[in-house]
Every structure is written in structure tokens, then in C-alpha cells.
C-alpha positions in Angstrom: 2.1 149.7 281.5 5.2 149.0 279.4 8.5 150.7 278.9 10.4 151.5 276.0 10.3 149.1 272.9 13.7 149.1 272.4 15.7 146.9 269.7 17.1 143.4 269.8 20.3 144.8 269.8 19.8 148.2 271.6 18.8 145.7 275.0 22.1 143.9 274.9 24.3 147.3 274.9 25.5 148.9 278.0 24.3 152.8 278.6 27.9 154.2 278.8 29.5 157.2 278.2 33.3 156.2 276.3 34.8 159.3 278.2 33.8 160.6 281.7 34.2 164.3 281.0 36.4 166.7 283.7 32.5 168.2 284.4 31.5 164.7 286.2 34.8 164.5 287.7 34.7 167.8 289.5 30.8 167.0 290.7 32.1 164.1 291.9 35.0 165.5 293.5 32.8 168.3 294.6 35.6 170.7 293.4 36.8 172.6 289.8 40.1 171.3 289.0 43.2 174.0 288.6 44.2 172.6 285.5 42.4 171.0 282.8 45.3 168.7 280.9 43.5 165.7 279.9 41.0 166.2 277.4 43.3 167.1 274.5 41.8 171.0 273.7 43.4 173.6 272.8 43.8 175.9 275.8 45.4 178.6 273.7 41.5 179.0 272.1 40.5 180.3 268.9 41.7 182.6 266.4 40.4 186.1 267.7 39.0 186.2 264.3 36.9 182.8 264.9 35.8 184.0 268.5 34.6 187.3 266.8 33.0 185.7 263.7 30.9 183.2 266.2 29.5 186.3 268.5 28.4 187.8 265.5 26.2 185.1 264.1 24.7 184.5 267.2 22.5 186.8 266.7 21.7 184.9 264.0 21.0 181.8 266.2 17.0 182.2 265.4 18.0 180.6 261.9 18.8 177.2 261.3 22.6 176.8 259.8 22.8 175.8 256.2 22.1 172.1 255.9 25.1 172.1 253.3 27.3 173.9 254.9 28.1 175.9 251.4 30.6 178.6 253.0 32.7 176.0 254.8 32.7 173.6 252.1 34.0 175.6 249.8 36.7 177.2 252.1 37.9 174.1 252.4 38.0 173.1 249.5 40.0 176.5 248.5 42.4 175.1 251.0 42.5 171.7 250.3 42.7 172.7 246.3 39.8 170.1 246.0 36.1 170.4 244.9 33.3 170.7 247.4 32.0 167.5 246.0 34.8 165.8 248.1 33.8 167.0 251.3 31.2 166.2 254.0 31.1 168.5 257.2 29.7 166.9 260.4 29.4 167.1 264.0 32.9 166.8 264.6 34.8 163.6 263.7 32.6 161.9 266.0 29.9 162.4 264.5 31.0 161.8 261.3 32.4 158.2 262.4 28.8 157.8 263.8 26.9 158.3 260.0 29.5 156.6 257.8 29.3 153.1 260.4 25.3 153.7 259.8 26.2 153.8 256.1 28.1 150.8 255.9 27.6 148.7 258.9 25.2 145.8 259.7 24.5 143.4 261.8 27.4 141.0 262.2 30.0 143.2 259.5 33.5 143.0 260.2 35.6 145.9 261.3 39.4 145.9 262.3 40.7 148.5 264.4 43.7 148.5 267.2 43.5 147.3 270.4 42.9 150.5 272.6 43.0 152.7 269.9 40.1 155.8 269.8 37.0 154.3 271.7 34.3 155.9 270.2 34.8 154.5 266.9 34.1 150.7 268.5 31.4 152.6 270.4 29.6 153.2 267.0 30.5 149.7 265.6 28.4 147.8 268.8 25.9 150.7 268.0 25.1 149.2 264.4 25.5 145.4 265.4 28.9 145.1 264.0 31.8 142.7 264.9 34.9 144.2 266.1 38.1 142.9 265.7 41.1 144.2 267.0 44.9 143.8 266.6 47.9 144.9 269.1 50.3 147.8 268.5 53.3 147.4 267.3 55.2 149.0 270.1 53.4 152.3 271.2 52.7 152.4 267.0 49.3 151.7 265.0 50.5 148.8 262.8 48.7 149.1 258.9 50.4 146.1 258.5 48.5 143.6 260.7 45.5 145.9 260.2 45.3 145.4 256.9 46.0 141.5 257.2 43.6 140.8 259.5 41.3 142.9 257.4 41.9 140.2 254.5 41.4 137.2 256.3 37.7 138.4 257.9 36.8 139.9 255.1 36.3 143.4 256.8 34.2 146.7 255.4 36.4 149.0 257.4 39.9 149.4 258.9 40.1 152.2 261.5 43.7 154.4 261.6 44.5 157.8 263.9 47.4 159.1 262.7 48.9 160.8 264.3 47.1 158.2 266.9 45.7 158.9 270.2 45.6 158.2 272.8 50.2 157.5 271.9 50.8 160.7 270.3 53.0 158.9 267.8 52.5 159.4 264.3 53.4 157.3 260.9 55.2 158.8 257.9 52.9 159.2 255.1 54.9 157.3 252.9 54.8 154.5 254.9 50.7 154.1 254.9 50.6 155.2 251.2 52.6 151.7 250.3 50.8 150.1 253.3 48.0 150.7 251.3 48.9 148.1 248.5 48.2 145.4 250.8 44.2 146.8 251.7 42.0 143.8 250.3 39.5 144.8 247.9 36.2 146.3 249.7 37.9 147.6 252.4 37.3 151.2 253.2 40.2 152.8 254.9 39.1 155.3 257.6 42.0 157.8 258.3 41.1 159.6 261.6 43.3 162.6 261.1 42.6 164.7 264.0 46.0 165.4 265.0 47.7 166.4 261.5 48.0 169.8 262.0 50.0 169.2 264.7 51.6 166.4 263.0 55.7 167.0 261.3 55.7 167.5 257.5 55.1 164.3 255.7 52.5 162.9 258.2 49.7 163.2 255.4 50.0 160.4 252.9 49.8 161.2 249.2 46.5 159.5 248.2 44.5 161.0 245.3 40.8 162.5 246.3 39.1 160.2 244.7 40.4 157.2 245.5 37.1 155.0 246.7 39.8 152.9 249.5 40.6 155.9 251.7 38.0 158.1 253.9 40.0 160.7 255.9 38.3 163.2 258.5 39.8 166.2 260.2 38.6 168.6 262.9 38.6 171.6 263.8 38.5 170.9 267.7 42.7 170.4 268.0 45.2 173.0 266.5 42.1 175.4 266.0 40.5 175.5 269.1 37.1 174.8 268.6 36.5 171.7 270.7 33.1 173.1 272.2 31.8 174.1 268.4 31.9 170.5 267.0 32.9 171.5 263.6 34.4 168.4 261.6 35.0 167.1 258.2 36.2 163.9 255.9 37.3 164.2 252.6 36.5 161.5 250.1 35.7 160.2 247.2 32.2 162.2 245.4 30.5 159.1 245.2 31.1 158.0 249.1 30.5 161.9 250.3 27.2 161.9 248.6 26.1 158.9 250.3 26.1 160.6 253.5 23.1 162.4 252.2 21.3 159.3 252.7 21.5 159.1 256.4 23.2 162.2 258.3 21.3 164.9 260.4 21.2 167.6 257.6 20.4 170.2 260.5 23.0 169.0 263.0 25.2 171.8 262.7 24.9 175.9 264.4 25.3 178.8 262.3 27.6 180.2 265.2 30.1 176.6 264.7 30.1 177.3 261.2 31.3 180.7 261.0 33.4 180.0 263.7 35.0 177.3 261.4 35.1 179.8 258.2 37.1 182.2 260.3 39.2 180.2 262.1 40.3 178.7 258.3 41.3 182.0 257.4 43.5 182.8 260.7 46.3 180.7 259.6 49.1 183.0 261.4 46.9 182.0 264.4 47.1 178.7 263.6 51.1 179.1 263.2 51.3 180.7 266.8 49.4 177.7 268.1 51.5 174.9 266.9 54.7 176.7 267.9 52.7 176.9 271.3 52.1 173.2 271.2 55.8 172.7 270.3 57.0 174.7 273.5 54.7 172.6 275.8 55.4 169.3 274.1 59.0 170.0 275.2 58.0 171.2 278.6 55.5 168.1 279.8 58.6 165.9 278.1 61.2 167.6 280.3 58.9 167.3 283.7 58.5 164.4 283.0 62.2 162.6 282.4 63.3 165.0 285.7 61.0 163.1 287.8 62.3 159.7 286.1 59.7 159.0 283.7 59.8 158.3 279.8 58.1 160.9 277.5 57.1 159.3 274.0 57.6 161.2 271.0 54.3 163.2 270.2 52.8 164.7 266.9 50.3 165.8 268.9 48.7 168.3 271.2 49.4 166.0 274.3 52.2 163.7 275.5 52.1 160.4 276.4 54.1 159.5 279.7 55.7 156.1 280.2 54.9 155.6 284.3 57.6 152.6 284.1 55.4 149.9 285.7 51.9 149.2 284.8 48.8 150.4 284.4 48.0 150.0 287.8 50.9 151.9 289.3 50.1 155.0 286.1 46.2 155.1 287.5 47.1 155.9 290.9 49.7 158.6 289.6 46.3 159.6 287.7 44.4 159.5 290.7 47.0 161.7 292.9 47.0 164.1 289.9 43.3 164.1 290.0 43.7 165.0 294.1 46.5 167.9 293.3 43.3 169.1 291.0 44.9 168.7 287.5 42.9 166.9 285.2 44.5 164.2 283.2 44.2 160.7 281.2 45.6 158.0 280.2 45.3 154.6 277.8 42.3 152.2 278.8 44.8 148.8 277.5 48.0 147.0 278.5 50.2 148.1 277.9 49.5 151.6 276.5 47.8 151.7 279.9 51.3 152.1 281.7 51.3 155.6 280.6 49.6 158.7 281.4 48.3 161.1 279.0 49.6 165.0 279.3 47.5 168.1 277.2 49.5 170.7 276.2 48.4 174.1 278.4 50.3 177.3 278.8 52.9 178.1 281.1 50.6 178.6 284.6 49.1 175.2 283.5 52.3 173.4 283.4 53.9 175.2 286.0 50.6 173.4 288.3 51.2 170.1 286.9 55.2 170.3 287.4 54.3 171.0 291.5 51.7 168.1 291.4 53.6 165.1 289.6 56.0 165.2 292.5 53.4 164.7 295.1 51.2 162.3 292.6 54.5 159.4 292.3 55.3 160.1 295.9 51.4 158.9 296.6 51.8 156.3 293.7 55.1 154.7 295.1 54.3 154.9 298.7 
């Protein structure tokens, strides 16, 4: 009897999960926690609209969703004040990181990407045999600069770049990666994880053209509109690059219920206003916690804060862990030294009002 024939390269990966979800936590911990801050939703939920749209079509749930997505598609491209030919909606970013590495990823490719930047992405490189490469921060800042120069000099197929970036919150102005962009060697594809622009100051967004065949950028609907649990993402591109996804995606990966959930949400933009000034007010709360207890808050354009613990990583995982105790959920960076901070979600008043108490109690454990 024999097991699995798996491949070459499927034997020499680890079986990992890149985040251990809040859910294994509390089973481990045996106990829910009070206060779920680390996994970057949107506690202030969906537009009513959204929530009302998705109970409807689950009756509907018999059906399978339309494998093009027509409705969303063209909403956003209403939006966007592009054509639908520019758009591919997936699984959530992840998912759509997952079929364009299949699409252009082999065995030994090079990719660039920073070091501790958005795991999942390398997660999906090793996946497809590719070789990562990976260049510092500059500061607590992506750096297109050195990206895009080590991209020349291995001759890579992609450069990876959040911004606003997790897991810093900072962001880069949009002018600044639309020159950056001069120096991309030819070949290079550009992907522009843009899961945090919503939430992300005016200016943010560089001004590239559609169709220009360097740049992919995906969005999500899982931040600012709170629909992490629907999985509803998108990239916008050039026609030719979008149409290739055709050649490899699950065409049947999506619900009906995420779908119309997304359409909705789309059109509930005063929702969408309520919940950034929402974010706003809490950015400004976790940042003021956290400079009265004698920590550094680093500028966010996000829905969380990143928290400079003042030592190392090892002194911001056991604040983690006594957080973790207190029962609010948090994270924080995986590599020096990004890793000497902890990572905040922004939650509503009785959610911060639980993390202010525990903090306290966390650096006295920490310190102690």
C-alpha cells in the first residue's frame, strides 16, 4: 500500500498555515477571546445594504455564481471609469496572488519582494517552485527603489508592493512609485497589493494608465468594506494579462451570496464614508494608548496600527503573549526589526476600551 504520489517539489514543502487564525488560538487557549484586534477586519461590518443583499441571494445558494462575475465587473468598472475587460474578480486578493504566480511562475523564476512583507504572497512563490528574493525596508517603509534593483540584476518576473503595506501600516505617495516605476527592468510585472487604499490619504494611488502591461494592482473588499468572511477580491490590469487568467483560475470559485454582497456594498458608499471616519477615530485612539503607556505608534494608512514596543522582538512577543492572556487578540511582524512592534486592528469604542485595561497588565508581564 502506498500513499499519496505527490510532486518533486510538493515533498520538499512544509504543510503550514502562514497565519494561525484567532479560531485555533481560542481552542488552544480553551477560551473565546474579548476582543478580536489582530486580524485586520473591519469590526464596524458591512453596509446594511450588503448584509441585506447577501441574505437575499441565499436563497439562491442552490445556483452556482456566475463564473464571470458580469454584475460585479461591471460595477466596478462604473466605478473605476474603466472597461470590464480590465478586471478579474477572485477569491480575495489571496486568491488572486495564488492564479497569477500559477500564470507566470516556474520552477526556479525569480521574484523580489521585502523582507517580512505580506507572507502569503512567498507562500504562493514556494508553491510554484519559484526563487524568492528579498530586500530590507527602508526604515518601517517598502523601498521600490531596491525592489526594483534587485529585480534588474536577477532578472525577476515579478516585484511584490502593499501599499499601503502591512503588516507597517505606512503607505507611499503615489507619485513617488509612479517615477519609481522608470527604473522597473523590462519583463517585470509589478504587482501592487492595494488592500489598504481605501483607507489610505488622497494621493496614495499612483497615476498609471489601465493598460499599462508593467503594473497588476488588486483590491479587496475584505478591509474598508467589511467583507473579510465573503472573499470577494479584484486586480485591475491590462486586457491582455486579465484574460490570461482564464487560462488557469477556478471559474466557479466564487458564491452568489459574496457577489451580491460585493455589488451592494459598492453602492453603499456613505457607508463606506462612516467607516473610514471610524477607522480615523480608532487610529487616533490605539495611537494615544499607546504613547500613554510609553510606546511609539507609527503612522498608519490603514485599518490597524503598528506599535513600536522599544526593544525587540522578543520583548513585543511577550507583550503579544500577555495580551493574548488579558483575551485580546492581536499580531505583530514575523522579521527584525519590524518584529519589535505589535500590530493593533482598529475596533469600536468597547474593543479599545478592553485593550487600553490590558496593555497595562501585558508590559507589566513583558518587563517583569
Amino acid at each position: 500500500m502506498t500513499g499519496p504520489r505527490l510532486t518533486s517539489l510538493a515533498q520538499t514543502l512544509p504543510a503550514s498555515v502562514p497565519f494561525v487564525g484567532p479560531e485555533a488560538q481560542e481552542r488552544t487557549r480553551g477560551a473565546a477571546f474579548a476582543a478580536r484586534l489582530g486580524a485586520n477586519e473591519s469590526v464596524f461590518g458591512p453596509s446594511p445594504k450588503a448584509i441585506e443583499a447577501m441574505q437575499s441571494a441565499a436563497s439562491e445558494a442552490w445556483m452556482y455564481a456566475d463564473p464571470e462575475a458580469h454584475d460585479l465587473k461591471q460595477a466596478l468598472a462604473l466605478r473605476h471609469k474603466i472597461a470590464p475587460q480590465n478586471i478579474m474578480v477572485g477569491e480575495g486578493i489571496d486568491g488572486l496572488l495564488g492564479t497569477l504566480v500559477r500564470l507566470i511562475v516556474g520552477r526556479s523564476d525569480t521574484v523580489v519582494t521585502s523582507d517580512g512583507a505580506y507572507p502569503t504572497f512567498n507562500y504562493h512563490v514556494a508553491g510554484f517552485g519559484g526563487a524568492l528574493h528579498k530586500v530590507p525596508y527602508q526604515g518601517d517603509f517598502e523601498d521600490p527603489s531596491a525592489l526594483f534593483a534587485k529585480a534588474a540584476e536577477i532578472n525577476a518576473k515579478l516585484v511584490y508592493i502593499a501599499n499601503p503595506d502591512n503588516p507597517m501600516g505606512t503607505q507611499i505617495d503615489g507619485a513617488v512609485l509612479t517615477k519609481a516605476l522608470d527604473d522597473l527592468p523590462a519583463g517585470c510585472l509589478l504587482i501592487l497589493d492595494e488592500a489598504y487604499i481605501d483607507t489610505a490619504p488622497a494621493g496614495s494611488a499612483p497615476e498609471i494608465a489601465i493598460n499599462d502591461p508593467r503594473v497588476i494592482r488588486m483590491r479587496t473588499f475584505s478591509k474598508a468594506y467589511g467583507l473579510a468572511g465573503a472573499r470577494v477580491g479584484y486586480a485591475l490590469g491590462a486586457p491582455d494579462l486579465i484574460e490570461a487568467f482564464h487560462k488557469v483560475r477556478n471559474h466557479f470559485g466564487m458564491s452568489r451570496i459574496s457577489l451580491a454582497g460585493a455589488v451592494a456594498a459598492l453602492a453603499d458608499q456613505d457607508h463606506l464614508t462612516e467607516t473610514l471616519a471610524k477607522i480615523e477615530t480608532s487610529r487616533d485612539r490605539i495611537a494615544a494608548i499607546a504613547v500613554a503607556h510609553g510606546l511609539v505608534p507609527i503612522p498608519s494608512a490603514t485599518n490597524f496600527v503598528a506599535v513600536d514596543c522599544g526593544q525587540d522582538g522578543a520583548f513585543a512577543a511577550r507583550i503579544l503573549d500577555g495580551l493574548i492572556a488579558e483575551g485580546i487578540f492581536v499580531r505583530m511582524p514575523f522579521v527584525a526589526p519590524q518584529n519589535r512592534c505589535i500590530r493593533v486592528s482598529c475596533g469600536t469604542d468597547d474593543l479599545m476600551d478592553l485593550f487600553e485595561t490590558a496593555l497595562p497588565k501585558a508590559l507589566n508581564v513583558a518587563r517583569g
